[in-house]
MITORMI-952601 format. One record per atom (N, C-alpha, C): residue number from 1; residue in one letter; atom name; x, y, z. Coordinates in steps of 0.02 Angstrom, whole numbers, padded with zeros to 5 digits, always signed. Example, Ala and Ser with C-alpha at 12.3 -4.5 7.8 and 13.67 -1.06 7.14 Angstrom:
BEGIN
> 1; a; N; +00660; -00284; +00390
> 1; a; CA; +00615; -00225; +00390
> 1; a; C; +00660; -00165; +00390
> 2; s; N; +00642; -00112; +00354
> 2; s; CA; +00684; -00053; +00357
> 2; s; C; +00645; +00002; +00394
This chain:
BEGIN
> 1; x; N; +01667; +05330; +05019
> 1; x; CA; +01684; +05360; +05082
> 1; x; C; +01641; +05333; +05139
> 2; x; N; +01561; +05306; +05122
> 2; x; CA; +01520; +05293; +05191
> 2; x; C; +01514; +05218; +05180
> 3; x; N; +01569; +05214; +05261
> 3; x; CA; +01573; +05123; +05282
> 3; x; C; +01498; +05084; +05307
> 4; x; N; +01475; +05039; +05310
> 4; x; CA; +01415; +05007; +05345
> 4; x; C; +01370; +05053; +05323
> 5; x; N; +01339; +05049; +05380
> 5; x; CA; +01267; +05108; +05402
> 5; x; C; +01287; +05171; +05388
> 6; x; N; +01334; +05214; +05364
> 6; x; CA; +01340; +05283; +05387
> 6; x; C; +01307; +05307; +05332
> 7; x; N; +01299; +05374; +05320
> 7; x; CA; +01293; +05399; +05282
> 7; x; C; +01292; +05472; +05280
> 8; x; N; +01305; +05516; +05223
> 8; x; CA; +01310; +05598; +05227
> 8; x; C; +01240; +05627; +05247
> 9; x; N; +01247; +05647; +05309
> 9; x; CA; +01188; +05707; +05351
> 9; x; C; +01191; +05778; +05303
> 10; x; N; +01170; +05820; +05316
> 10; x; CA; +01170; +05876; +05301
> 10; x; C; +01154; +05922; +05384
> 11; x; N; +01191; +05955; +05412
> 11; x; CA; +01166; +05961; +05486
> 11; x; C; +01176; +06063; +05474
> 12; x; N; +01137; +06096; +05514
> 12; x; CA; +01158; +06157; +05527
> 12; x; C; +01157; +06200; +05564
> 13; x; N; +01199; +06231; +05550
> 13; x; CA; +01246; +06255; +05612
> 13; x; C; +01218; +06341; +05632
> 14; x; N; +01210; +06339; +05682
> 14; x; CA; +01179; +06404; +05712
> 14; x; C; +01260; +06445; +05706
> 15; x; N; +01203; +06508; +05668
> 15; x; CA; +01240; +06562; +05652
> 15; x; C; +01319; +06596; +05686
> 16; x; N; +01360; +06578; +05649
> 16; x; CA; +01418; +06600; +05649
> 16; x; C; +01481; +06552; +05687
> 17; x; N; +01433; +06491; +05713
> 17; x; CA; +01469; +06424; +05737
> 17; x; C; +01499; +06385; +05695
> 18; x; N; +01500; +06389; +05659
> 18; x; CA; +01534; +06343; +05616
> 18; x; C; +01606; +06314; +05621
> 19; x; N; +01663; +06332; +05654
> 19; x; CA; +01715; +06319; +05663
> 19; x; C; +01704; +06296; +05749
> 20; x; N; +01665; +06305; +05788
> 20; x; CA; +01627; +06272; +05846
> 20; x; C; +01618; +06188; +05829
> 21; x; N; +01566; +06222; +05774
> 21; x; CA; +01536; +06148; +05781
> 21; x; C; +01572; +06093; +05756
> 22; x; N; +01611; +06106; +05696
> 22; x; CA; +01680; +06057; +05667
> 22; x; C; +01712; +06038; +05724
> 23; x; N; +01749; +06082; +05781
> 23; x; CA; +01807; +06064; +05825
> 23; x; C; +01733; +06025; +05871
> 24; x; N; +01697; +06018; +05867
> 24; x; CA; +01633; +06003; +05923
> 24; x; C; +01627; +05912; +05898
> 25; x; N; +01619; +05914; +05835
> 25; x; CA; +01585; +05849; +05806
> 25; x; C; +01668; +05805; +05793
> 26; x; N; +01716; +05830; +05777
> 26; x; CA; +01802; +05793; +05793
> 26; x; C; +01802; +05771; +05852
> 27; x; N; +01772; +05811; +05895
> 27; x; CA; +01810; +05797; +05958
> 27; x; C; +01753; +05711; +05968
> 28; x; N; +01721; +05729; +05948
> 28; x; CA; +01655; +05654; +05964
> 28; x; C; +01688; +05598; +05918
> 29; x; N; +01773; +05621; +05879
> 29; x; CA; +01784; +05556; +05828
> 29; x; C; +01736; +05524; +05765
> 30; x; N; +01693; +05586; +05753
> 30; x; CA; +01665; +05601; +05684
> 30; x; C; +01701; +05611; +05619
> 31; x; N; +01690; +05626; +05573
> 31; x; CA; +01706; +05655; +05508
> 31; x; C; +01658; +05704; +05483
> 32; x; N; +01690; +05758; +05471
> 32; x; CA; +01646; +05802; +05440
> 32; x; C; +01656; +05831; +05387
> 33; x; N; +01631; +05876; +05355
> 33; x; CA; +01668; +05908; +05303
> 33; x; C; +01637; +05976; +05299
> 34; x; N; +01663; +06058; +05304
> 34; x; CA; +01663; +06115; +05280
> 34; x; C; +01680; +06136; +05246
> 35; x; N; +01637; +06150; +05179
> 35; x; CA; +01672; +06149; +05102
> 35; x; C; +01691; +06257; +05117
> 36; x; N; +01752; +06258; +05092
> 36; x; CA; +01778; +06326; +05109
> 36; x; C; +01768; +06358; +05043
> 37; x; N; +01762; +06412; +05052
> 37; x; CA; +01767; +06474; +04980
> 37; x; C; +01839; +06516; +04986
> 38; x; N; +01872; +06512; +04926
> 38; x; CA; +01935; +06543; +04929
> 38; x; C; +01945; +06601; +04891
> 39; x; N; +01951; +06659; +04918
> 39; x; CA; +01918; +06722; +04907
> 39; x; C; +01995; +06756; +04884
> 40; x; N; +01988; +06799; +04837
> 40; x; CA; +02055; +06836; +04821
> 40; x; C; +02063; +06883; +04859
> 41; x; N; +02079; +06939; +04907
> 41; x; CA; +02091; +07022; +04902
> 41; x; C; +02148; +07016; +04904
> 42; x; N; +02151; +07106; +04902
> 42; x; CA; +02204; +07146; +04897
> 42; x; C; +02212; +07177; +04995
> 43; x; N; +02276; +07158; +04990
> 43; x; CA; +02294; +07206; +05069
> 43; x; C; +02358; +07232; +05029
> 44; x; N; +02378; +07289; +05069
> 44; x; CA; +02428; +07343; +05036
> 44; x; C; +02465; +07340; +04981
> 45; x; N; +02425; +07326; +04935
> 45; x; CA; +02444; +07300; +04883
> 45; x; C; +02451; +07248; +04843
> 46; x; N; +02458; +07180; +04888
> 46; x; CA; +02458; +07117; +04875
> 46; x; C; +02401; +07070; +04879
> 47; x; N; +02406; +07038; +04838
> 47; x; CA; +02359; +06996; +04805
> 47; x; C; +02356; +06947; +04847
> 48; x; N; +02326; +06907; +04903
> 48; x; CA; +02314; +06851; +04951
> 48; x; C; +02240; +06822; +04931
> 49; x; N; +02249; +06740; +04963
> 49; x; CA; +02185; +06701; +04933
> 49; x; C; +02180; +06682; +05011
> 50; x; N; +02104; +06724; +05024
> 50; x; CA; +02076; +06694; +05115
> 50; x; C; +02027; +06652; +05114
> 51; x; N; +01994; +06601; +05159
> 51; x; CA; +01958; +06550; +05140
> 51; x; C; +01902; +06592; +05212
> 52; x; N; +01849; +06564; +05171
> 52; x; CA; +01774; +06564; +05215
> 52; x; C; +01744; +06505; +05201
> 53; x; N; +01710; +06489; +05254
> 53; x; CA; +01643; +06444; +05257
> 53; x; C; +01605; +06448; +05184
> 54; x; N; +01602; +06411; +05127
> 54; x; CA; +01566; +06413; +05074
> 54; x; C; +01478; +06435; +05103
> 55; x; N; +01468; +06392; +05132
> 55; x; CA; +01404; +06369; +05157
> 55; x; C; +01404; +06396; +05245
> 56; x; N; +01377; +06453; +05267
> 56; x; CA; +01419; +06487; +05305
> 56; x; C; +01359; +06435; +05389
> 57; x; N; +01315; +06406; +05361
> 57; x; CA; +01288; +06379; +05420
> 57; x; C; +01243; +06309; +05412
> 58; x; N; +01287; +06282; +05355
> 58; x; CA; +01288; +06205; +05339
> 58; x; C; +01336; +06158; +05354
> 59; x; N; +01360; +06126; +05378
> 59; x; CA; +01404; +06053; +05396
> 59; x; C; +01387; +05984; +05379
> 60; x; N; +01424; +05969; +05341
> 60; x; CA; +01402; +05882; +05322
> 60; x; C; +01448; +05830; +05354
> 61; x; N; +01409; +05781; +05396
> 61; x; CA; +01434; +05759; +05447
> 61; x; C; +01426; +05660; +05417
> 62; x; N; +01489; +05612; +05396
> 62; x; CA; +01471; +05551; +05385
> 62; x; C; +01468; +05503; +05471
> 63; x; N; +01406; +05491; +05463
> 63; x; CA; +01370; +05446; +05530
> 63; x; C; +01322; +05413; +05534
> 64; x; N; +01300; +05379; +05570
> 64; x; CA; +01234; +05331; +05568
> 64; x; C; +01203; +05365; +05596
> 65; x; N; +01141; +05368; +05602
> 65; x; CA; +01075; +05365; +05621
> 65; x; C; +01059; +05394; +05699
> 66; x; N; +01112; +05336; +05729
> 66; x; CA; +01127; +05330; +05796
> 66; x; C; +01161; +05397; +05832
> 67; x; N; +01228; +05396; +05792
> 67; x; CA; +01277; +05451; +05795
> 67; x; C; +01256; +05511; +05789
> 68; x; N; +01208; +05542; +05762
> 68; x; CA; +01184; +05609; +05724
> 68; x; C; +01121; +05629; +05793
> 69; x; N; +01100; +05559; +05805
> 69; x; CA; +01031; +05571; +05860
> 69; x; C; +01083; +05608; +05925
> 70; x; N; +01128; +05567; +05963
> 70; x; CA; +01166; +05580; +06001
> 70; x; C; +01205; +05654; +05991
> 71; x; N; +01247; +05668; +05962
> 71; x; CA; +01258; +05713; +05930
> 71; x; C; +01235; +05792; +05935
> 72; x; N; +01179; +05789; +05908
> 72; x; CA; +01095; +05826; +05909
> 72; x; C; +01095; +05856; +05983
> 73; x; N; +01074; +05806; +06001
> 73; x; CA; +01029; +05807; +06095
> 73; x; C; +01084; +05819; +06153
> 74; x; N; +01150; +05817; +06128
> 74; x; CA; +01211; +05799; +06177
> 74; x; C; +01209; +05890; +06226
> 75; x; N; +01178; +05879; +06291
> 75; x; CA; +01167; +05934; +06330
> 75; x; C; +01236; +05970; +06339
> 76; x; N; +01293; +05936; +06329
> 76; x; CA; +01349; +05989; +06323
> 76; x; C; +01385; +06033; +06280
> 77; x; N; +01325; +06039; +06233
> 77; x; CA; +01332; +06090; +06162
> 77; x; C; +01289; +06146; +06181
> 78; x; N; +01238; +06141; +06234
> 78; x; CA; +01187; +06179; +06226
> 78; x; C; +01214; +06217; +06305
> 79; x; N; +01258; +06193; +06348
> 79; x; CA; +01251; +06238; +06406
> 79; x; C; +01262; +06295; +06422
> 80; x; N; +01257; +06353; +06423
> 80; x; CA; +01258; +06416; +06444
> 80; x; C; +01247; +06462; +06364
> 81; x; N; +01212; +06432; +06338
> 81; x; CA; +01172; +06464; +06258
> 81; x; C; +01113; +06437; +06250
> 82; x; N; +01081; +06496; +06232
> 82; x; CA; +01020; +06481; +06200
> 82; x; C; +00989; +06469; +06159
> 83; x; N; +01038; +06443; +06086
> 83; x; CA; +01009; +06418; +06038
> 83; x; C; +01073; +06370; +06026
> 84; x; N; +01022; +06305; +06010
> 84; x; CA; +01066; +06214; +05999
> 84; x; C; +01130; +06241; +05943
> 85; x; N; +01180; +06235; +05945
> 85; x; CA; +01235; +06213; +05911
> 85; x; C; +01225; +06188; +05839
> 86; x; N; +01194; +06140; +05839
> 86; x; CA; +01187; +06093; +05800
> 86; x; C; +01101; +06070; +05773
> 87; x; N; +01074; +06057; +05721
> 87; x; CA; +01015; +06027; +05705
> 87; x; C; +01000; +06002; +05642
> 88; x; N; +00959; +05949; +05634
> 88; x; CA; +00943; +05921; +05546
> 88; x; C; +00927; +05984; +05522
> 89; x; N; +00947; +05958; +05459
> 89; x; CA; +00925; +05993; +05379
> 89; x; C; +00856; +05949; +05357
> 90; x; N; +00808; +05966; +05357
> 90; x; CA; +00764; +05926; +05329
> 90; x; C; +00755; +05921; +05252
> 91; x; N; +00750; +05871; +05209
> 91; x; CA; +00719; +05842; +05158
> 91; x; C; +00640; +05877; +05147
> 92; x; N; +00639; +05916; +05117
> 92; x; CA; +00562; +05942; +05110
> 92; x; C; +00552; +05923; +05043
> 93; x; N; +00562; +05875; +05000
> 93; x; CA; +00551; +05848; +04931
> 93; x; C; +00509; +05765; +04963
> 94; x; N; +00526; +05754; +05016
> 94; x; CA; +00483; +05679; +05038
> 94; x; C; +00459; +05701; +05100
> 95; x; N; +00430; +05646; +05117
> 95; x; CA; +00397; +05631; +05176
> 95; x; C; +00416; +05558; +05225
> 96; x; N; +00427; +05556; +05273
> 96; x; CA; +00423; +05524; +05317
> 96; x; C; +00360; +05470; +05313
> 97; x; N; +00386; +05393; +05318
> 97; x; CA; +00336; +05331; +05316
> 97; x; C; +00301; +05343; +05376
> 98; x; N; +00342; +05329; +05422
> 98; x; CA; +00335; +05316; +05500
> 98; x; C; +00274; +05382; +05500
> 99; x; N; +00284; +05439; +05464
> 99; x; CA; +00241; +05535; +05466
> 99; x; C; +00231; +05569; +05441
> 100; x; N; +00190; +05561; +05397
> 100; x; CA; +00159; +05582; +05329
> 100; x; C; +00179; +05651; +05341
> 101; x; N; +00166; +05692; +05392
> 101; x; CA; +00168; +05757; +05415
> 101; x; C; +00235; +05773; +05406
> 102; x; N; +00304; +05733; +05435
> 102; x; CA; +00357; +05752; +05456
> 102; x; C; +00389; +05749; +05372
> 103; x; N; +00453; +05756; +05374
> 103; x; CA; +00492; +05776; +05326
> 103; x; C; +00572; +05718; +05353
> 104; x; N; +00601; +05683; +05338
> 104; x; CA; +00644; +05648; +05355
> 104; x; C; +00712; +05712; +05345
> 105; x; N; +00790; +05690; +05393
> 105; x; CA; +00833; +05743; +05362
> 105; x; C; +00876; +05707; +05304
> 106; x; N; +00888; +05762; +05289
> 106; x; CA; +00926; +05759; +05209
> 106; x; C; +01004; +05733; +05232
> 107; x; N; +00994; +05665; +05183
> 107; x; CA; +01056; +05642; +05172
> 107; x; C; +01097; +05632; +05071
> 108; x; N; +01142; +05640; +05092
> 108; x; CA; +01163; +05657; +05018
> 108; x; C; +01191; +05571; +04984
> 109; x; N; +01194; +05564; +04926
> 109; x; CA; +01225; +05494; +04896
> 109; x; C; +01306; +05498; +04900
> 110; x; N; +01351; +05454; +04922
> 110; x; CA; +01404; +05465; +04923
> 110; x; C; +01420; +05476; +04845
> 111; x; N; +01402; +05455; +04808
> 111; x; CA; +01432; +05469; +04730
> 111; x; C; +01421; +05562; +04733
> 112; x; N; +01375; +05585; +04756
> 112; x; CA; +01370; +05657; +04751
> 112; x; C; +01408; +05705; +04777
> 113; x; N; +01419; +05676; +04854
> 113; x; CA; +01441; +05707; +04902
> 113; x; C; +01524; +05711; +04893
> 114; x; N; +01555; +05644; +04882
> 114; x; CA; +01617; +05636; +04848
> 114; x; C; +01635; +05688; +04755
> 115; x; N; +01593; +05706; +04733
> 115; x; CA; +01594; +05744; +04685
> 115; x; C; +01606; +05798; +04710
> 116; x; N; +01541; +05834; +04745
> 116; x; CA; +01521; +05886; +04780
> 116; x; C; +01616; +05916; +04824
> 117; x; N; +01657; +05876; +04850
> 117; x; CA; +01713; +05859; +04878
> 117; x; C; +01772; +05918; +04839
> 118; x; N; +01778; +05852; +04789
> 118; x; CA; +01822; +05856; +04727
> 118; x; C; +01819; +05918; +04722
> 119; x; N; +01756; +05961; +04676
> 119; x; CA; +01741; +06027; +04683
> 119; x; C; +01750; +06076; +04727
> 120; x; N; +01753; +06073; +04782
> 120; x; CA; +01740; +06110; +04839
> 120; x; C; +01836; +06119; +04870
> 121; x; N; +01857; +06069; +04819
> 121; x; CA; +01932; +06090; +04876
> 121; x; C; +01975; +06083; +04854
> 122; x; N; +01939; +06098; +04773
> 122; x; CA; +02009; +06147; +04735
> 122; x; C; +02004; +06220; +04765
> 123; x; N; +02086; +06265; +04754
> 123; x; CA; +02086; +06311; +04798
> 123; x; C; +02092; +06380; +04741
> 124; x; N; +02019; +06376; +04702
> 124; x; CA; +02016; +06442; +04664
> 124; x; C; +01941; +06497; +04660
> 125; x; N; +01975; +06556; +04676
> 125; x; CA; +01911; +06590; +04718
> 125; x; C; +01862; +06623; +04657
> 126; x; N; +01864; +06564; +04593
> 126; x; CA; +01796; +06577; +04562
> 126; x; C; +01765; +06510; +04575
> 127; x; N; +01759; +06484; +04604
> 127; x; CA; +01696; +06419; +04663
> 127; x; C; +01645; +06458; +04677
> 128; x; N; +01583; +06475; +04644
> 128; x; CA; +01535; +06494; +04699
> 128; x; C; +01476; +06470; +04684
> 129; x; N; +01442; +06483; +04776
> 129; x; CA; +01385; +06464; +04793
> 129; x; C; +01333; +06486; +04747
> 130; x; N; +01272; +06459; +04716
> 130; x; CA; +01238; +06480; +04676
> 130; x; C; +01151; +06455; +04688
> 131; x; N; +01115; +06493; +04680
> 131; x; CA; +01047; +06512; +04700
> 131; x; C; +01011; +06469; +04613
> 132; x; N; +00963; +06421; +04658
> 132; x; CA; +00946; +06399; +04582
> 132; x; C; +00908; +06420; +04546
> 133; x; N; +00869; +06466; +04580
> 133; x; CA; +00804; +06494; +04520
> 133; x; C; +00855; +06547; +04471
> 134; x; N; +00912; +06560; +04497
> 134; x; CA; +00977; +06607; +04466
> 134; x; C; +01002; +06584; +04389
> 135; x; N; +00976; +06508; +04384
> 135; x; CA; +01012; +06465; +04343
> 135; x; C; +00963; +06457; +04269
> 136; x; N; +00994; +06471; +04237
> 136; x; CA; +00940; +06420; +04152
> 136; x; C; +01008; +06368; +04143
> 137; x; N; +00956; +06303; +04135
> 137; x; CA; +01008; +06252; +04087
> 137; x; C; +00972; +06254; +04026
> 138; x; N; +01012; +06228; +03992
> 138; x; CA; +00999; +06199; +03908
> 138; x; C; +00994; +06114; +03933
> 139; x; N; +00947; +06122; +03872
> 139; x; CA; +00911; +06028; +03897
> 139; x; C; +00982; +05994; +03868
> 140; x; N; +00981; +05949; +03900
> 140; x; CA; +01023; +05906; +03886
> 140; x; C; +01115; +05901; +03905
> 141; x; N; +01124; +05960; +03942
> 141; x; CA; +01189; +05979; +03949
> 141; x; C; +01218; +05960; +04006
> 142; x; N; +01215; +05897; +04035
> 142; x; CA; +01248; +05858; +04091
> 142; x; C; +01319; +05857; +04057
> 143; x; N; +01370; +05868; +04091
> 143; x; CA; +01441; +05868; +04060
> 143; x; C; +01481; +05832; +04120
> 144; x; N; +01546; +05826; +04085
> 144; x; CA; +01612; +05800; +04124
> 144; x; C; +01660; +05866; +04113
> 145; x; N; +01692; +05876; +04152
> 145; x; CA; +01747; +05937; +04128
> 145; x; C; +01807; +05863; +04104
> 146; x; N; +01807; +05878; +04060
> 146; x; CA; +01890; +05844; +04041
> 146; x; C; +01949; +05852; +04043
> 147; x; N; +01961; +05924; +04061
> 147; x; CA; +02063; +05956; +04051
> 147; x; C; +02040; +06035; +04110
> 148; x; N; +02106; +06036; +04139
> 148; x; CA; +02114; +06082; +04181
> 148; x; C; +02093; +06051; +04242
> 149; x; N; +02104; +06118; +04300
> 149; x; CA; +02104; +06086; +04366
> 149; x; C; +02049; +06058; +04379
> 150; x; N; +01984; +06083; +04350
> 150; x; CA; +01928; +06029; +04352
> 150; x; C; +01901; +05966; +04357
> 151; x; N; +01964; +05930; +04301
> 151; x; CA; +01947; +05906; +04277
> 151; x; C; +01932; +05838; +04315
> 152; x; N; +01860; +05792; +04288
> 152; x; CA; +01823; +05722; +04340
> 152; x; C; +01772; +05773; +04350
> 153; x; N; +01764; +05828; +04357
> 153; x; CA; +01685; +05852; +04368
> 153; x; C; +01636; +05839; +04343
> 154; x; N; +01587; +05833; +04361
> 154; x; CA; +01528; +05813; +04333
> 154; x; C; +01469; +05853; +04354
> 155; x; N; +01425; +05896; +04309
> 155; x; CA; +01357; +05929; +04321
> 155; x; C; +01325; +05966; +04255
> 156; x; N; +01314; +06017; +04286
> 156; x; CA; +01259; +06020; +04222
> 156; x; C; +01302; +06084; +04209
> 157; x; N; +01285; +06134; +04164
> 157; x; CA; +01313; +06181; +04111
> 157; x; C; +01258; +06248; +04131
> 158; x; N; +01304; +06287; +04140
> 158; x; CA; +01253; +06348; +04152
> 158; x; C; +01277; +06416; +04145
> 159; x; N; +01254; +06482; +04097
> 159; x; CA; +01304; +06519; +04109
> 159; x; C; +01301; +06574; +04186
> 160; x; N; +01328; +06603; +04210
> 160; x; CA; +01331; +06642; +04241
> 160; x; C; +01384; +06701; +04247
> 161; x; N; +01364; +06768; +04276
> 161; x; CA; +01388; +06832; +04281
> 161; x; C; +01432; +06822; +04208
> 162; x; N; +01390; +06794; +04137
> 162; x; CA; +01426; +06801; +04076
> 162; x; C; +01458; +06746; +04061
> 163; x; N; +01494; +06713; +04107
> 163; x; CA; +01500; +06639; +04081
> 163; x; C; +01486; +06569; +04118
> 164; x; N; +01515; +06533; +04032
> 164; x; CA; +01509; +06480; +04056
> 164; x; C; +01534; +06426; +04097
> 165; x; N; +01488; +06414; +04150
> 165; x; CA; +01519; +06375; +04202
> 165; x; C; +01479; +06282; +04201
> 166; x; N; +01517; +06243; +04255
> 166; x; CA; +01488; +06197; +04275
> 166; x; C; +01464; +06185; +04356
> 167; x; N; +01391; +06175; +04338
> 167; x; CA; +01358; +06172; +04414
> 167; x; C; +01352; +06109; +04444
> 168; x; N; +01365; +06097; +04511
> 168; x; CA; +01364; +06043; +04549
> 168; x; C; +01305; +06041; +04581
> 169; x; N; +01263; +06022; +04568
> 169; x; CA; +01199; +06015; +04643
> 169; x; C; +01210; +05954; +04669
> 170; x; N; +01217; +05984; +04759
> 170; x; CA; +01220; +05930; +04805
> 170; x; C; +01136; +05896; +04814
> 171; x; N; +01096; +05952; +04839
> 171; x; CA; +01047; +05955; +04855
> 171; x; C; +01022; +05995; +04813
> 172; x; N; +00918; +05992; +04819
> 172; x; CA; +00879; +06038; +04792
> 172; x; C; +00891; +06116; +04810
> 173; x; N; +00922; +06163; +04799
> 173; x; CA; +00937; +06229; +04811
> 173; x; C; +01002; +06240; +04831
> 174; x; N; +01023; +06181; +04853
> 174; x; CA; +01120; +06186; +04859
> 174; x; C; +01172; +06182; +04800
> 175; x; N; +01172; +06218; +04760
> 175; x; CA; +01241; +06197; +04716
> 175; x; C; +01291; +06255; +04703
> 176; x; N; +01330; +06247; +04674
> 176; x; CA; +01422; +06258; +04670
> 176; x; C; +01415; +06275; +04589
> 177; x; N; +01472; +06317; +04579
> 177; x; CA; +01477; +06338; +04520
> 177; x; C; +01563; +06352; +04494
> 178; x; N; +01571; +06310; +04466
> 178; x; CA; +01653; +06318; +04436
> 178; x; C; +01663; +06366; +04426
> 179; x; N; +01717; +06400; +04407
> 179; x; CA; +01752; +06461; +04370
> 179; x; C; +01738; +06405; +04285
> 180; x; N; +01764; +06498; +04244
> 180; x; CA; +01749; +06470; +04183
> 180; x; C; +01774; +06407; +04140
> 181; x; N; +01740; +06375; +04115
> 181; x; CA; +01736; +06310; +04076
> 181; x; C; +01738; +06306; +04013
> 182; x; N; +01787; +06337; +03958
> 182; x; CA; +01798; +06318; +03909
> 182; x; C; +01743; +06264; +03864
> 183; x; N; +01708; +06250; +03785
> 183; x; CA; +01666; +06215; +03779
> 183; x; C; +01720; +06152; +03768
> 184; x; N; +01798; +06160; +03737
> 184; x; CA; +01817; +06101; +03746
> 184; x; C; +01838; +06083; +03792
> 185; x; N; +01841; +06098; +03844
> 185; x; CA; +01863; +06070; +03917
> 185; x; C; +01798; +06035; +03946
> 186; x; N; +01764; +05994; +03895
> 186; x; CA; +01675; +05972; +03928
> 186; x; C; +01671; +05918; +03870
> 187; x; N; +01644; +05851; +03899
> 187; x; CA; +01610; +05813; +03863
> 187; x; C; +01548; +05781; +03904
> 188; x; N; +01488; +05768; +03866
> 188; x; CA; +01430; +05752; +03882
> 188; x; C; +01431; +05703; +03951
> 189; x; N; +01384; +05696; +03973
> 189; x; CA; +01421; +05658; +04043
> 189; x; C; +01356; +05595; +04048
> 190; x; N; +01348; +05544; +04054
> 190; x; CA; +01290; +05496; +04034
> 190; x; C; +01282; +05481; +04103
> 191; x; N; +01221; +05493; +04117
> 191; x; CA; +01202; +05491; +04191
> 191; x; C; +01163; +05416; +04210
C-alpha cells in the first residue's frame, strides 16, 4: 500500500473528532484509515449491526514525512478551538538519533498495517479492541487462521472472555481480537 517515501503514521485525534479529522485529512488528498467496530443491538426488537470508531481517538494516515509535518501545524484545523485537531503518536519503545531525549512518532510496517486492515473490516461485532497486560499467550502460538471469514490472518493465539481468539498487534499496546477461532481453523504461522 506505501508508494516511495510514505509510510503508516499513527496520528491522534482529539477527543470525539474523529470523523472531523478523516473529512479534514481527505480533503488535503490524503489516505487514511478508521478501523470501525461493528456492534450488534437490539432496537424494538430487531437485531441491527452499528459501527463505531474501533480506536475512538487514533487515525492512521499513509504520508511522508513532509505531509504529516504540514498537516500537524496547518493553522486552519486549529481556528476558533482550543485544542489541535490532530497530533503524533509517539514511539516510546526508541529514541530519536537526532534526541536521545525525544521519542520519534510511531509508524507501522505496511506488512502489519495491511494485516491490521484485513482484520479490521470484516463486518462482525466480535472484533475487539484488547488491552495487553489482559492477554497470556502460550509460547509458541503465532498462527494463520485458515477457513472462515478470517481467513489470511495472522497473530498470536489468546484466550479471552472464555475463548479462543486470534490477536493482531499493530503496535506495543494496540491490538485487535477476532471472534472465536476454532483450533482447526489455525495453522502455525512462521514469522
Amino acid at each position: 500500500m506505501s508508494t516511495g517515501n510514505k509510510q503508516w503514521f499513527v496520528l491522534r485525534v482529539s477527543y470525539g473528532r474523529i470523523i472531523k479529522a478523516k473529512a479534514f485529512i481527505e480533503a488535503k488528498g490524503l489516505e487514511c484509515y478508521v478501523p470501525l467496530r461493528y456492534k450488534e443491538v437490539r432496537k424494538q426488537g430487531k437485531k441491527r449491526i452499528i459501527t463505531k470508531p474501533l480506536l475512538p481517538s487514533i487515525i492512521f494516515l499513509i504520508a511522508t514525512v513532509e505531509q504529516v509535518e504540514t498537516l500537524i501545524h496547518d493553522n486552519k484545523v486549529m481556528t476558533n478551538e482550543s485544542q489541535a485537531l490532530l497530533s503524533y503518536y509517539f514511539d516510546h519503545t526508541i529514541h530519536r538519533q537526532d534526541n536521545p531525549n525525544r521519542n520519534p512518532p510511531l509508524t507501522i510496517r505496511d506488512e502489519a498495517m495491511n494485516n491490521f486492515i484485513r482484520l479490521t473490516s470484516i463486518k462482525n461485532p466480535h472484533i475487539i479492541p484488547v488491552i495487553s497486560n489482559n492477554i497470556q499467550f502460550k509460547l509458541g502460538d503465532n498462527v494463520i487462521v485458515t477457513e472462515g471469514e478470517f481467513k489470511g490472518v495472522h497473530g498470536r493465539v489468546a484466550r479471552i472472555s472464555g475463548q479462543q481468539r486470534v490477536i493482531v498487534e499493530l503496535f506495543d499496546g494496540c491490538l485487535v481480537a477476532t471472534a472465536y477461532v476454532p483450533k482447526k481453523a489455525m495453522a502455525i504461522y512462521k514469522i
